[in-house]
Structures are given as structure tokens and as C-alpha cells.
N, C-alpha and C positions, 0 to 999 in steps of 0.2 A: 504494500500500500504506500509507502514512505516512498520507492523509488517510483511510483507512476505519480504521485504529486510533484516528483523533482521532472518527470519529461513532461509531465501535463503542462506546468507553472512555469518552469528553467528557461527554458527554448534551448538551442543548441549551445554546445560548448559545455555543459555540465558533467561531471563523469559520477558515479554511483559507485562507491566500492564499499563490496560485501563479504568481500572470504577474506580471510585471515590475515594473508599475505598481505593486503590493502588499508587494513584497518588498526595498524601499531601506527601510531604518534607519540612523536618525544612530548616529555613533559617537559618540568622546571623541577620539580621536591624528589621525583624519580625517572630514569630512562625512556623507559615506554610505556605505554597504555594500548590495549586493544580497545577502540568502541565497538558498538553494533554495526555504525553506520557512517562512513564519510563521504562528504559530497567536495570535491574540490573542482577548480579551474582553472585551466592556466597554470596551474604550479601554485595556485593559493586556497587555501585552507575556505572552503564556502560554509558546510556543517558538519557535528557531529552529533550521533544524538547516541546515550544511554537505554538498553532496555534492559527492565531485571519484571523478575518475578516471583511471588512469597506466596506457600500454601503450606497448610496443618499438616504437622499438631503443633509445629512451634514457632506459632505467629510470633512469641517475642521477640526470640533470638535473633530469626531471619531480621524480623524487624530493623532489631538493634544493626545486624550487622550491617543490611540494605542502608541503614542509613548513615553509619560511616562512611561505606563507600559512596555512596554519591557526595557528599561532604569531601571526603579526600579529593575523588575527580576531579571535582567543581572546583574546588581552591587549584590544585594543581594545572587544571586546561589553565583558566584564570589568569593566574598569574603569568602561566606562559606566556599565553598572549599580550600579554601587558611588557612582559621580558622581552617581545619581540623575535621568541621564538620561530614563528610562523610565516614572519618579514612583516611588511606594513602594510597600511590597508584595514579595513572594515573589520571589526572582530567579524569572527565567525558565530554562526547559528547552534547553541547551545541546547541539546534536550536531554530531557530525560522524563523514561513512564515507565510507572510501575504498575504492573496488573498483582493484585490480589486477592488469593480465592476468599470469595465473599460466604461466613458462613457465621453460627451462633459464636465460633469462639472470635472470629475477628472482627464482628460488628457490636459485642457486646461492650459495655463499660469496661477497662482493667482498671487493675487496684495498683496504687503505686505507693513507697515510701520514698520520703529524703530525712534522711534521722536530723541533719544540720541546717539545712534551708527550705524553705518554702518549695514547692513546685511549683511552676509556671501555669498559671489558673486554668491557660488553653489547653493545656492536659490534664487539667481534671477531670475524672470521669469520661474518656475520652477512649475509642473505639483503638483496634491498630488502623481500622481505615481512615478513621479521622485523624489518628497523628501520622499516618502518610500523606494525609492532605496537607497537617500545616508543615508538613516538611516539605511538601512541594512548594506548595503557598511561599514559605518563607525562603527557599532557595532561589526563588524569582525575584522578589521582592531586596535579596539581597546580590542580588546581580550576578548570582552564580552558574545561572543557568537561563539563558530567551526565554525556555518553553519548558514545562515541567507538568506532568498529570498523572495523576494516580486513576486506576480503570480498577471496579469489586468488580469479581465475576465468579457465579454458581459455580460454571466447572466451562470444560473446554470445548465441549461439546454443542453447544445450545446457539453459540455466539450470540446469549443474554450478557448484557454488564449495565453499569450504573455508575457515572459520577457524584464523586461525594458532594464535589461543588462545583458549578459553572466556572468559577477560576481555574480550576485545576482539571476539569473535565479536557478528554480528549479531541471533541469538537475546538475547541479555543488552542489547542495544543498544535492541534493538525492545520488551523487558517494562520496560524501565526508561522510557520514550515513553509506554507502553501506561498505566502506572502511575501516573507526572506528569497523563496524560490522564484520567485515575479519579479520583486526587485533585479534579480541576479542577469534577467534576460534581458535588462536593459543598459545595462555597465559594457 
């Protein structure tokens, strides 16, 4: 889907790279990163996007860990870019989406402690869907990522899902991709 919105939207000159081979970029904090997804042109860095994905029984973990990593990435692309890694020119188109199985233990309230400090009130009683929201949410917000959305979904089969929030939902994800990709055919 991601590469038919880059020929739909692109016009020519865009390249899509998807196997392995294609998809290592140096960082800045470490050597390489594989993403999912890079769009370049010309020899310049156009996008990269992140996909992960978390299912039971150990929404937290995953959680915890999924959200590291995109936290690491994101500071690491980041800063590269900023280092001038990449040469000069327009940052590139930053995503990341996480699909997760939507079910009683990841939509439920968790219970959380901090023995020394308050919790952040937006995780109080707050779902693992919803704190993948505001981790998307706030990973935009702090300019670490263009586009960023979290997809619940029953199971793999159905191709039912549900965003948590129109911010974060993959309609807003995918026209703001589409868009970066529009621009691009006119440079």
C-alpha cells in the first residue's frame, strides 16, 4: 500500500526500497538501522517509515520494548539529519505505525506504580492502546517522527481495525505520506 501511494502521488524519479539490502541507513548514536521502508531520489534521502507490531499475552513488555525503540530511532534518524548525515536539503518523511492486537487485555485499564513520583495523569488508567496513542501522539508532537499511528486490530484475518484517535489514526498517517509524496513530484 505505502509503495502504490509513492507511484500514485511521487511521479517519476522516486525509487521504493524494500529488501534488506536497501533499507540499512547510517545513523549518528549507532552505524546502521534497517527500516521497513525507504523512499529516496537522486541520491537523497525522500522517506523512511517504521512498522512494528505487538500481540498477547505480553502486551506490556512488547509494549515497553516497542516503545524504546521507536524512541531510540527517532532521536537517532533525528539527529542525523540534523548532523547532516544524509547531505542537505528537506528533512526526510519520518513514520512510524504500530498495529496492535486489539483484545480484553490491551484495551483494558493497566494498573501502574511509581513508588517516588507521581505518574503522568495521561497514563492513568490508560489502555496499552491508548498509551501507544500518546506515544505516537507525543512522538509527533515532539518532532520525532512527520507521521506516526497506532492501528487495534481483532486478529489478521478480518482486515477489521480501529483508531484510537483521529490524530494518530492511519487515514491522517497515510494523507500526510501521500502528501510528502506530491510535494516530491514537483522538486
Amino acid at each position: 500500500m505505502l509503495s502504490s501511494l509513492v507511484e500514485k502521488n511521487g511521479g517519476s524519479g522516486l525509487a521504493v526500497h524494500l529488501s534488506q539490502a536497501f533499507v540499512t541507513l547510517p545513523g549518528y548514536f549507532r552505524p546502521t538501522k534497517k527500516w521497513n521502508l525507504v523512499v529516496t531520489k537522486n541520491g537523497r534521502l525522500i522517506a523512511v517509515i517504521e512498522l512494528k507490531s505487538i500481540c498477547g499475552p505480553s502486551f506490556g513488555n512488547n509494549a515497553n520494548n516497542r516503545t524504546e525503540e521507536a524512541l531510540g530511532s527517532g532521536i537517532d534518524l533525528q539527529t542525523a539529519v540534523r548532523e547532516g548525515v544524509f547531505g542537505k536539503g528537506k528533512p526526510p518523511f519520518t513514520g512510524f505505525v504500530i498495529l496492535i492486537e486489539e483484545s480484553g487485555r490491551s484495551t483494558r485499564p493497566v494498573n501502574m506504580t511509581s513508588q517516588h513520583f507521581p505518574t503522568d495523569q495521561a497514563f492513568v488508567g490508560a489502555s496499552y492502546v491508548k498509551r501507544l496513542d500518546l506515544l505516537c501522539d507525543r512522538m509527533m508532537r515532539e518532532g520525532l517522527y512527520t507521521a506516526a499511528a497506532v492501528i487495534a486490530a481483532p486478529d489478521g484475518k478480518t482486515g477489521m481495525f480501529r483508531d484510537e484517535t483521529p490524530e494518530t489514526g492511519i487515514k491522517r498517517f497515510l494523507a500526510a505520506f501521500a502528501a510528502r509524496m506530491a510535494e516530491e513530484s514537483c522538486v
